[in-house]
C-alpha positions in Angstrom: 104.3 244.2 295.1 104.4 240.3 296.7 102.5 237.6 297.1 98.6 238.1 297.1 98.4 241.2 295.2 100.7 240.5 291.9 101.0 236.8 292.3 97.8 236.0 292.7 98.6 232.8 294.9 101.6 231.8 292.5 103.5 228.9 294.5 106.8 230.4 295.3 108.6 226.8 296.0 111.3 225.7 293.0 114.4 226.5 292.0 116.1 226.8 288.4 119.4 226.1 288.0 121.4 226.7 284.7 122.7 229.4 282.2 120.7 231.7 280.6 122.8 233.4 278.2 126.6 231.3 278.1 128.6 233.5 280.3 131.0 233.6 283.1 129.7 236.1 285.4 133.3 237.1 286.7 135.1 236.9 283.5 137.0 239.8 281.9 138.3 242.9 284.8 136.2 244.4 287.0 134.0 247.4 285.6 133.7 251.4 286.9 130.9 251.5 289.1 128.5 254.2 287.4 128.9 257.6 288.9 126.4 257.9 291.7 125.0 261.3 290.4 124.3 259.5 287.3 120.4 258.9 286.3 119.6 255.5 288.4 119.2 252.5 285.5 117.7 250.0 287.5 116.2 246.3 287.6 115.1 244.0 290.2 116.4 240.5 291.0 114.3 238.8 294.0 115.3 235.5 295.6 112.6 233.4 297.1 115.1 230.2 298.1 118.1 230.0 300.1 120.4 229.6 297.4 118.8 231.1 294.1 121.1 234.0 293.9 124.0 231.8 293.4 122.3 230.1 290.7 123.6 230.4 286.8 120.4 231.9 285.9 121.1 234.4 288.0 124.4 235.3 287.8 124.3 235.4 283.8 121.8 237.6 284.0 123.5 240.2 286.0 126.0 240.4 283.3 123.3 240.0 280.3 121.5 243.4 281.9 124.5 245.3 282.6 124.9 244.9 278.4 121.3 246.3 277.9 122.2 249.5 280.1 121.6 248.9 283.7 123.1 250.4 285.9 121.3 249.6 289.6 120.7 246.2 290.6 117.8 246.1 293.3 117.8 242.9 295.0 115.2 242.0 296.9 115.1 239.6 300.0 112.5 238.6 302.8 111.8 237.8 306.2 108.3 236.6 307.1 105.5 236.2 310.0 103.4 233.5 310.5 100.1 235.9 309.9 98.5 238.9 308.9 98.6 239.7 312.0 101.7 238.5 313.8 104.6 240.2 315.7 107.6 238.5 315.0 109.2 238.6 312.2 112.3 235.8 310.9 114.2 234.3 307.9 112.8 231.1 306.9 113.5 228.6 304.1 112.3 231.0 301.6 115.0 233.6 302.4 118.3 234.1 300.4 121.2 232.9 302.2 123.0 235.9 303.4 126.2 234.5 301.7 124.3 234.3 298.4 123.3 238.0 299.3 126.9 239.2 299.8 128.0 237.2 296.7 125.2 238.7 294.5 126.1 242.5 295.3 129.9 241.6 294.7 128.9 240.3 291.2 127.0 243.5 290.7 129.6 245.5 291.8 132.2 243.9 289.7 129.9 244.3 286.5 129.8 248.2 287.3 126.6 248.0 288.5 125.6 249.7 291.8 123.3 247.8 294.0 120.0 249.2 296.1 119.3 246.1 298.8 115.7 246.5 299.1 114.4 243.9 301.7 110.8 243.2 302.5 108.3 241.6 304.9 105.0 238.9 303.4 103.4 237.1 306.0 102.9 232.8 305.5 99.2 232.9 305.8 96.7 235.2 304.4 97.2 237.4 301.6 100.8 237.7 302.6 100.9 241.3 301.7 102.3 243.6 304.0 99.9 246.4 302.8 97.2 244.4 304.7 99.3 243.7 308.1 97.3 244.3 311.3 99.8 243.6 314.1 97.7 242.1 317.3 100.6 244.6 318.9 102.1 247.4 317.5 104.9 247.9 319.8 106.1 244.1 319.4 106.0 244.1 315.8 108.2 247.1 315.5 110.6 245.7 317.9 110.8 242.6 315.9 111.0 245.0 313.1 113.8 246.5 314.1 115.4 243.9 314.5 115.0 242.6 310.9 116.3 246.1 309.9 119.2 246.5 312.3 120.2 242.7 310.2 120.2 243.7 306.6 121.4 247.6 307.4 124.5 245.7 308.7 124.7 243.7 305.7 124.2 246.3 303.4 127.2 248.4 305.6 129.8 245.7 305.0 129.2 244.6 301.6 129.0 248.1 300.3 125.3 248.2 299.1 124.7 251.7 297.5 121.4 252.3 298.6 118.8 251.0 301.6 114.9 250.7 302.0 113.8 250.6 305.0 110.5 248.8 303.9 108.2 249.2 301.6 104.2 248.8 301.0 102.9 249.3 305.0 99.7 251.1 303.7 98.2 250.5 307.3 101.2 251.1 309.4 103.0 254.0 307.3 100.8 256.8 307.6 99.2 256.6 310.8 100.9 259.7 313.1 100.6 257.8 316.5 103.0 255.2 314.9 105.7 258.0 313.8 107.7 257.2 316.5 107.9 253.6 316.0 109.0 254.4 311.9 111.8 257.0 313.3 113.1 254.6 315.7 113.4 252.5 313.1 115.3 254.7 310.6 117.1 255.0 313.7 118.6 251.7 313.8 119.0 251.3 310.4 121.4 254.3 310.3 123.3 253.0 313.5 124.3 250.1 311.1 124.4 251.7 307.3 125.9 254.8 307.0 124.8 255.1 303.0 121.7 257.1 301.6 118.3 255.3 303.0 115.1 255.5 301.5 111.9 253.8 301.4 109.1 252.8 298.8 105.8 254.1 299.3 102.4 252.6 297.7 101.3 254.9 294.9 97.5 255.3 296.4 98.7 256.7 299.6 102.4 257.9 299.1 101.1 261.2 299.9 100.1 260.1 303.6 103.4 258.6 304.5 104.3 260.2 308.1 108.0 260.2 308.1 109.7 261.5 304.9 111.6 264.0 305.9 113.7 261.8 308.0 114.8 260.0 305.0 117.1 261.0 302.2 115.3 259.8 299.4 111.6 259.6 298.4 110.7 256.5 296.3 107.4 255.4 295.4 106.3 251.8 294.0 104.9 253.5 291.3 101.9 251.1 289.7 99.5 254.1 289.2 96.5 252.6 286.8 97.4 254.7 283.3 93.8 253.6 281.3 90.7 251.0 281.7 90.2 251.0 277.8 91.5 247.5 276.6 93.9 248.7 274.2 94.8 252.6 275.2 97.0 253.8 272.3 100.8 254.9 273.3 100.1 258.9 273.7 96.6 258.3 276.2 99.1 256.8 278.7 101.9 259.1 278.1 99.4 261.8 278.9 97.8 260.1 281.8 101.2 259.4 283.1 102.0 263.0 282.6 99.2 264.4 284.6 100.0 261.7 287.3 103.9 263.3 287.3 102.8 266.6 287.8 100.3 265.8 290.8 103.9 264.3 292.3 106.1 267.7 290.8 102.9 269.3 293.2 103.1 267.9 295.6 107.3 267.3 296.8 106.7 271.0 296.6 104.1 271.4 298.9 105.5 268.5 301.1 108.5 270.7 301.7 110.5 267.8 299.5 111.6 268.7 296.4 115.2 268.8 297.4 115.0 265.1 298.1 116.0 263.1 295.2 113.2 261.3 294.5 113.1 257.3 293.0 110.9 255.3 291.4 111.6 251.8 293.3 109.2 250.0 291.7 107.5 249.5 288.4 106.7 247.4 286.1 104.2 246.3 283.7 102.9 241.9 282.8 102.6 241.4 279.1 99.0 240.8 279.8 95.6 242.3 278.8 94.8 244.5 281.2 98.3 245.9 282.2 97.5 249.5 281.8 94.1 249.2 284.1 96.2 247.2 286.8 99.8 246.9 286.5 100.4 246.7 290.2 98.4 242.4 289.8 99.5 239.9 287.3 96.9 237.5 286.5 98.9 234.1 285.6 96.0 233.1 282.6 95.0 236.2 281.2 95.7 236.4 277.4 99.6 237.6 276.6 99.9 241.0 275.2 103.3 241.7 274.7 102.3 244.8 272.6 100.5 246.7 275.1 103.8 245.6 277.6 105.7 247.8 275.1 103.7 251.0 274.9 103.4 251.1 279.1 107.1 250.9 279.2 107.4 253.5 276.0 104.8 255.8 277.8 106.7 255.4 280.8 109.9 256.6 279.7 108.7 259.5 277.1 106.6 261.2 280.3 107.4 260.6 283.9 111.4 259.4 283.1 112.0 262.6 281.4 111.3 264.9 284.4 114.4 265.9 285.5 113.4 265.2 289.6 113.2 261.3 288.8 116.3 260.5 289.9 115.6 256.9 288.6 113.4 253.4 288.1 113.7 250.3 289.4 111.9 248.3 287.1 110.0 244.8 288.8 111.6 242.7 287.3 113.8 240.4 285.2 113.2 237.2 286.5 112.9 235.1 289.4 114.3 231.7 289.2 112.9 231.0 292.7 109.6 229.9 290.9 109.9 228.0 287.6 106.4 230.1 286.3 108.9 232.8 285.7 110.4 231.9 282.6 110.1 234.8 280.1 109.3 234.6 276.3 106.8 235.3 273.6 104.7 233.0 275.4 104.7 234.6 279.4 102.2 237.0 280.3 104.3 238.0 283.5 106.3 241.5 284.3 110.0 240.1 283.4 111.7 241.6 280.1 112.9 238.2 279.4 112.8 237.1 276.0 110.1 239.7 275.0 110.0 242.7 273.1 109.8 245.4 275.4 113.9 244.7 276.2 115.0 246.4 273.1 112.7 249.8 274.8 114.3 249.4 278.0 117.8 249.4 276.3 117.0 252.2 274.2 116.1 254.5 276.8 119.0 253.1 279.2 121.4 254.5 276.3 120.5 257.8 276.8 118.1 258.6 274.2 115.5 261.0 274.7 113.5 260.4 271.6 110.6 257.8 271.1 111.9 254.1 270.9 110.6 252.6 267.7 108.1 249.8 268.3 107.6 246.8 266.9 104.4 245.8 267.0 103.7 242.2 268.4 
């Protein structure tokens, strides 16, 4: 996920501010959490300004997706470096206050929703992708990296957050073994501030090569596997190609000696773009809008890898992001959110608990 690889240089700066949808976040009694054994229902809210999570558009939409079946709020927040290749690691400007933070899961909470705080790293310069960090010094960088950890672990302690991720996306730290010892130190800390379930979300090319799963309790996977290259794959190609992807992963927790992990998608999602299926994990901001195609990824996606019975859920990337006002949803935005499009009514008619194909319509 992040800047350089699906925002293709996006500016992240901007905030909007008013309702989306008319209603009072806190109104009415506070809702039964879902069951934590329940299947995970989950969408992604990320803040890229200090106060974005305490905006309306927000906090109306936390309500708005509980009503279309969610059940898992993933927030995502960030600390930065100056480079590519930096070791230190802080909040900046762009970071969500933690107030705002503590505010958000509370509103999640109260709306029944359980919450998985899933902070992140992007650097100021370069590509900002943390799959393309080369610390000038390992050992630094993870001591500023626990650090960053030890802060949000304690955060996610106090206010009650359901789930932690220890990272996510370090395809050039997370699977080399003389760094192992740097990753468990780091689980570590975290668990010497959270005491909930911690997990941590792999990138699909290389999830395989991760060095330190077994000292987690879940396995998740930011699942943006390319499911065709033809420009219009019809709805049962990707189902099967999903399929076939599922069962190299129902392969391989066996053979990793994981399969009694719970394993979690913790992040998908598709742009209502040509060319979604070939690349879902980039959104190109002026390709053509194809809010059809949008619908059969997230049909094909739930009739194949959301019925195996090991997925113990989906984080789906995302609704929106008021942080940047490119995000605004509609028939008209070629991005990932759900907003406005479609492909919502899918995603609430799976989240109701029904097994058979959604109906499309065609757009």
């Amino acid at each position: 996920m992040r800047v350089g690889r699906r925002w293709m240089g996006v500016s992240l700066i901007g905030i909007v501010t008013g309702g989306c949808f008319g209603v009072s976040p806190e109104s009415g009694p506070s809702k039964p959490l879902a069951p934590l054994a329940a299947r995970m229902k989950g969408m992604t809210e990320a803040g890229y300004s200090g106060g974005v999570f305490d905006t309306a558009a927000v906090r109306n939409a936390v309500v708005h997706l509980r009503q279309d079946g969610v059940n898992w709020l993933a927030i995502q927040i960030a600390w930065y470096q100056p480079t590519m290749t930096s070791t230190t690691i802080a909040p900046n400007r762009k970071t969500p206050t933690d107030a705002s933070v503590t505010r958000l899961i509370r509103l999640a909470h109260h709306q029944g929703m359980r919450v998985f705080l899933n902070p992140f790293v992007n650097s100021m310069q370069g590509s900002g992708w943390q799959a393309q960090f080369h610390p000038r010094l390992v050992a630094a960088w993870f001591a500023s990296y626990d650090q960053y950890l030890a802060h949000y672990a304690a955060l996610a302690q106090k206010d009650h957050a359901d789930l932690f991720a220890i990272g996510d996306e370090f395809d050039t730290l997370d699977n080399v073994p003389a760094y192992e010892h740097y990753w468990a130190k780091a689980i570590a800390t975290t668990r010497r501030y959270y005491q909930g379930p911690v997990t941590y979300g792999a990138d699909y090319p290389h999830y395989q090569a991760v060095t330190f799963w077994k000292l987690l309790d879940d396995v998740g996977i930011d699942a943006y596997f390319p499911l065709s290259a033809a420009p219009n794959p019809s709805l049962p190609q990707l189902v099967a190609n999903w399929n076939r992807i599922a069962d190299q992963i129902a392969l391989w927790r066996t053979s990793a000696g994981l399969s009694k992990k719970p394993f979690l998608i913790t992040e998908l999602g598709y742009p209502s773009e040509d060319g979604a299926a070939a690349t879902p994990g980039t959104w190109y901001p002026h390709d053509p809008v194809n809010l059809g195609l949008q619908q059969r990824l997230y049909q094909a996606t739930f009739q194949s890898v959301w019925q195996r019975p090991w997925v113990k859920g989906i984080m789906w990337f995302w609704w929106a992001n008021p942080s940047n006002p490119d995000w605004k949803g509609g028939p008209g935005d070629n991005g990932y959110t759900l907003r406005g499009k479609p492909v919502e009514a899918v995603l609430t008619y799976y989240f109701a608990g029904r097994t058979t194909p959604a109906p499309t319509k065609h757009s």
